[in-house]
C-alpha positions in Angstrom: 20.5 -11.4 -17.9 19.9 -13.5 -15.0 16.3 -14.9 -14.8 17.1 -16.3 -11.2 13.6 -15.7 -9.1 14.4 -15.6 -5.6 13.4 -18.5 -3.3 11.1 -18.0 0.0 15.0 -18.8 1.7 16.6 -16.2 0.0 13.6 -13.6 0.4 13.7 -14.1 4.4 17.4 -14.2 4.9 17.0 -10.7 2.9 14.4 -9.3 5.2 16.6 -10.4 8.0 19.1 -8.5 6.9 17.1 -5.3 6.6 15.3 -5.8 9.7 18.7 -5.8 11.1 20.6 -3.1 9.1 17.6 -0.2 8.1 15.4 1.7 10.4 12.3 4.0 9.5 13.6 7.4 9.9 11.5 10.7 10.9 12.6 14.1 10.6 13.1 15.6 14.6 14.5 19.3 15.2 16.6 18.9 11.6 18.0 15.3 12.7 17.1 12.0 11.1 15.2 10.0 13.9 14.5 6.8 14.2 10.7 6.7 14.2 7.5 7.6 12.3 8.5 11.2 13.3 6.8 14.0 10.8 5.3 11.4 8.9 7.6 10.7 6.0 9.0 7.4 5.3 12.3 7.6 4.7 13.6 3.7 5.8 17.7 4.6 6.3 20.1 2.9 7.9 20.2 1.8 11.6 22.3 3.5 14.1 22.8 0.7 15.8 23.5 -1.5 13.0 26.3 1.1 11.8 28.4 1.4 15.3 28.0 -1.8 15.7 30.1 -2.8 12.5 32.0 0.6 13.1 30.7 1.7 9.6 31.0 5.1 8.3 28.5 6.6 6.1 29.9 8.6 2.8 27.1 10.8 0.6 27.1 10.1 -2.6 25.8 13.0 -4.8 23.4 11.5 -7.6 20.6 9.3 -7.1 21.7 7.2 -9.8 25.2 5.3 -8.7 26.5 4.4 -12.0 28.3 7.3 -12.5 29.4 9.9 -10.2 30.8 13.3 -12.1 33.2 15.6 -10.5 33.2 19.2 -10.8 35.6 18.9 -13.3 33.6 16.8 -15.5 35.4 13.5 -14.6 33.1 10.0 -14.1 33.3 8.3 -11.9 32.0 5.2 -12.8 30.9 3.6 -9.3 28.9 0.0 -9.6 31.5 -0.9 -12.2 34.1 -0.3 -9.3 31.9 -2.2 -7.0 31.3 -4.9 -9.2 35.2 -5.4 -9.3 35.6 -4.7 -5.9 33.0 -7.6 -4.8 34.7 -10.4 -7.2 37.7 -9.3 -6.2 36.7 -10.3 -2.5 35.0 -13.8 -3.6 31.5 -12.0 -3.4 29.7 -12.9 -7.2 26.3 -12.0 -6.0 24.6 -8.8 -5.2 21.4 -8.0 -3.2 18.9 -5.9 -3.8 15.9 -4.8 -1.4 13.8 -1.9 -2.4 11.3 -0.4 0.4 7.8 1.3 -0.3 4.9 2.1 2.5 2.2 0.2 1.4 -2.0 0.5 2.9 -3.2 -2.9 3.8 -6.8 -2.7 2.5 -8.0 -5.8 4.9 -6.9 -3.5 7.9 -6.1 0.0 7.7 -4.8 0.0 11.3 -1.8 -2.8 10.4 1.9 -1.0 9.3 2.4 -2.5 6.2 5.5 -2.2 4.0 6.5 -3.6 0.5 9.8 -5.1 0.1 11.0 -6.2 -3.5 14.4 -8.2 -3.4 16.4 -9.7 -5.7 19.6 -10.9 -6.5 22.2 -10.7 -8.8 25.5 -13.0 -10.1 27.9 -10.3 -10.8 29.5 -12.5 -12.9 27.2 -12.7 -16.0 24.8 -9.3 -14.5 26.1 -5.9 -15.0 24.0 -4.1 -12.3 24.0 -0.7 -13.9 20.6 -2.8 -15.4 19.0 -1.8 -11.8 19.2 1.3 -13.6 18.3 1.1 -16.7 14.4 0.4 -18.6 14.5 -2.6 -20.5 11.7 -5.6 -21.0 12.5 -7.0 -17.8 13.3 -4.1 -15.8 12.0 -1.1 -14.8 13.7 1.8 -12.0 12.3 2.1 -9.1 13.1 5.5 -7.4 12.9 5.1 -3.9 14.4 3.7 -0.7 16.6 1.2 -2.5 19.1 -1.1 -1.1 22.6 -2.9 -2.3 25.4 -5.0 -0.6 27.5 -8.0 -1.2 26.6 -11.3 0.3 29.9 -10.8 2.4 28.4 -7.5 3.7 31.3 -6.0 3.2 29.4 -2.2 2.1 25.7 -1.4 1.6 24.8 1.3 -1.1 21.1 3.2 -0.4 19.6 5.2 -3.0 16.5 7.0 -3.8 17.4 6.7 -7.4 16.8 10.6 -7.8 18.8 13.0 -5.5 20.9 11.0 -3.4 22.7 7.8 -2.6 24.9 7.0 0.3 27.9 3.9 0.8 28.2 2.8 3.9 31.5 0.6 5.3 35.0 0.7 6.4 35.9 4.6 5.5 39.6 4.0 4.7 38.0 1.2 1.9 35.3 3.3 0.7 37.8 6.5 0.3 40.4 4.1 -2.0 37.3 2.8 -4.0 36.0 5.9 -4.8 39.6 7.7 -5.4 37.8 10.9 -2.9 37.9 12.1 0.2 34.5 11.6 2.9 34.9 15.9 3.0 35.2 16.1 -1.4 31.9 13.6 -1.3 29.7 15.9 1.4 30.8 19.1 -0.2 30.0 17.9 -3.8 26.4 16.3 -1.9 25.3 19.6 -1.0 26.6 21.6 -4.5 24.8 19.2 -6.4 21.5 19.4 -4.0 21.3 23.0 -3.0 19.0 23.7 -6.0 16.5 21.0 -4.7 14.1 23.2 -2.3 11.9 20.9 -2.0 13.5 19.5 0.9 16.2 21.7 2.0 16.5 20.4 6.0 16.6 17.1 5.0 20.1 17.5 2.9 21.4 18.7 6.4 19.7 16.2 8.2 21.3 13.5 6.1 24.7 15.1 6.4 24.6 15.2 10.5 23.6 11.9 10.1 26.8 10.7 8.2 29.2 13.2 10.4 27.9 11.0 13.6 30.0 7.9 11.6 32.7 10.3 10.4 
């Protein structure tokens, strides 16, 4: 496993990178907003960030992006593709930012929020570990983070219900081997049984058919 800690360098030119690409969304008449909104911190990506690059988004259907299975039992298996994918485009290293509201005890009035970053060389790492409890990792299930130092795709997951890849939609289609419609239809199958918050699987989809 890579033991590389990340230098104060590497951990600001990450925050840049989020500053720029993720906004703090709020839930707004069943859309994703881009404020505090109802409350909830759900940190998602930027509008502005996504037309900008002309990205589209694609919903992923499990939390967990190792594998995706199809309705016909199929895997498919997707940081392995990535993995590929990024040596295959001269990008060994992948980075890693995951995003927690935190309370600032000194202040209770500041905004405060955690950001844990990391990176890893895709030639030695296998990053299903992000995944995975061993001695020197442990999950994290929330507002999590992954793309290529050439930026060429950004992955977000909540490491529970749902993940998302965002990038060129032609390139994300062929890397997956599915359709954009095949990955929202098998979104909401898989998440219709999670009541808990029922809007915000159709907030998330209207979000991604703005990028269709």
């Amino acid at each position: 496993m890579n033991q590389h800690r990340n230098t104060f360098a590497d951990y600001m030119a990450t925050l840049r990178f989020i500053a720029h690409s993720v906004c703090i969304h709020g839930m707004s008449r069943g859309r994703l907003s881009e404020s505090d909104g109802d409350g909830r911190f759900l940190a998602f990506f930027s509008r502005a960030f996504l037309h900008e690059r002309r990205w589209a988004v694609i919903p992923l259907w499990e939390g967990d992006p190792r594998s995706l299975q199809t309705e016909r039992g199929e895997q498919i298996e997707l940081l392995a593709r990535l993995r590929v994918f990024c040596m295959q485009n001269q990008s060994n290293v992948l980075n890693v930012a995951a995003l927690e509201k935190a309370e600032w005890e000194y202040a209770p009035d500041f905004s405060a929020v955690t950001v844990a970053t990391r990176k890893l060389d895709l030639a030695v790492d296998n990053p299903n570990q992000l995944f995975e409890t061993t001695p020197n990792n442990l999950p994290y299930w929330g507002s999590t983070f992954l793309w290529p130092d050439n930026e060429r795709f950004m992955v977000y997951t909540d490491g529970d219900n749902v993940s998302f890849i965002a990038g060129d939609g032609v390139e994300i289609e062929d890397l997956l081997g599915v359709s954009y419609a095949y990955c929202a239809e098998r979104f909401v199958s898989s998440n219709i049984a999670n009541q808990t918050q029922p809007d915000l699987i159709n907030a998330f989809l209207t979000f991604c058919a703005e990028f269709e």
